[in-house]
C-alpha positions in Angstrom: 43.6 122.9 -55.7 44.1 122.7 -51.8 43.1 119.0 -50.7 41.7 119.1 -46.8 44.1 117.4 -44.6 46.7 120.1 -44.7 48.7 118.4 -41.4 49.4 115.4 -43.5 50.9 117.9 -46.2 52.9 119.6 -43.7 54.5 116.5 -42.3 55.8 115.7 -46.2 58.0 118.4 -46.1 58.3 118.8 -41.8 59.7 115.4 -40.4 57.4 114.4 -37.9 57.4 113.7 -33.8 56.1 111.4 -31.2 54.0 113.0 -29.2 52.0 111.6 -26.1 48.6 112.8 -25.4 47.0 112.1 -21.9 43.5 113.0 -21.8 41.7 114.4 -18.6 38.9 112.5 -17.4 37.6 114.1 -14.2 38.7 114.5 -10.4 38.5 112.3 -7.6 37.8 113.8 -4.2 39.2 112.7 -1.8 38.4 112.1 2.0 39.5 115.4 2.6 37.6 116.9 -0.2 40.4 117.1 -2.7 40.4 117.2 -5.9 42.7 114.6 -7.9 42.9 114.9 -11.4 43.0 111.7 -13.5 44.0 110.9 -17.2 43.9 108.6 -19.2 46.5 105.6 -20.1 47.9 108.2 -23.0 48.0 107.5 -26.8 51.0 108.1 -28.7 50.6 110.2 -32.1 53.6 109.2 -33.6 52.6 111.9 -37.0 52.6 115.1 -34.9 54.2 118.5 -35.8 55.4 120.6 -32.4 56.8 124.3 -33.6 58.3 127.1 -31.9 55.5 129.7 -30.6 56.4 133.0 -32.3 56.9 135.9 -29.9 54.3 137.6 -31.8 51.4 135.4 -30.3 52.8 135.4 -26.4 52.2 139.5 -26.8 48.8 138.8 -28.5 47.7 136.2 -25.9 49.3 137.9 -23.0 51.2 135.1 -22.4 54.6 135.0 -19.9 57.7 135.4 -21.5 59.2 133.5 -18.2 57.4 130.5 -19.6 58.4 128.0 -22.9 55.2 127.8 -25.2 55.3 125.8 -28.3 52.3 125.1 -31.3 51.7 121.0 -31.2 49.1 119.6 -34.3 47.7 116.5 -33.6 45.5 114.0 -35.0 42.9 114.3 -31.9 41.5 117.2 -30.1 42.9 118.9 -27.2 41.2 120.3 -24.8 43.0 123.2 -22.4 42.1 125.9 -19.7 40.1 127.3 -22.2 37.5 124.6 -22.0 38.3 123.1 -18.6 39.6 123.6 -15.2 41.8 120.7 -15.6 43.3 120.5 -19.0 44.8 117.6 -21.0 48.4 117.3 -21.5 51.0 116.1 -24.0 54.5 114.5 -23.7 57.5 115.4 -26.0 60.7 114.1 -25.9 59.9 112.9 -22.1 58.8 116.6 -21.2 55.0 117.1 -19.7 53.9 120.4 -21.5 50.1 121.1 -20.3 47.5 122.0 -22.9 46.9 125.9 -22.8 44.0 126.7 -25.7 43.3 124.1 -28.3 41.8 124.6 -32.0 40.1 121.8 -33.0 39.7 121.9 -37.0 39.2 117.8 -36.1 35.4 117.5 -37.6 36.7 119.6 -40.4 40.6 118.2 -41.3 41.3 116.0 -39.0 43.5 117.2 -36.8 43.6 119.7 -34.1 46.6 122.7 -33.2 47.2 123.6 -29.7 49.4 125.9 -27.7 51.2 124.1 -24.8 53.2 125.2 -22.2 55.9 123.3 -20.6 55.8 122.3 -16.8 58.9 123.3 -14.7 60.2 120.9 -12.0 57.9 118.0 -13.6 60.9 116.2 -16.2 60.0 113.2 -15.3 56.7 112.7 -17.0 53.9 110.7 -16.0 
């Protein structure tokens, strides 16, 4: 019998990682009529799984091989260009990788699967 929760399962045979998730709450414009994104304070899901993208999936999403994609699963949703201009993004190991497309199966297990891409010239993140 397959029990629901099948990221907890995972993470009993896959250790687990920290990961940071920082939210996107909206855009301030400023005096010049900019937009300036804003986040959220961030929430650590120390029960996360992040997995190498297979090259399969770059070719089937058009994606750029120039680029560093991985597969994060979290216990929240995550929202990405997909679903908004401005998406949400995670931290790993001190890297800022920006939410791409998100899955959420949260309603249904609990958890959501997202592909994120990994910012170049931003190491130092927030």
């Amino acid at each position: 019998m397959i029990t629901k929760n099948l990221l907890s399962r995972a993470l009993n045979v896959i250790p687990p990682v920290s990961v940071t998730v920082f939210k996107f709450l909206g855009n301030t414009i400023t005096d010049f009529g900019q937009a300036i994104p804003s986040f959220d304070e961030g929430t650590v899901y120390p029960k996360s799984s992040v997995q190498p993208l297979q090259n399969a999936i770059y070719t089937q999403l058009g994606l750029d091989f120039q680029k560093e994609y991985k597969a994060v699963y979290v216990n929240c949703q995550l929202n990405g260009t997909d679903k908004q201009e401005t998406p949400d993004y995670v931290v790993i190991n001190g890297e800022r990788w920006n939410v791409f497309k998100g899955n959420d199966w949260q309603s249904y297990d609990g958890w959501s699967s997202a592909i994120v891409v990994k910012q170049i010239g931003e190491d130092d993140a927030p």
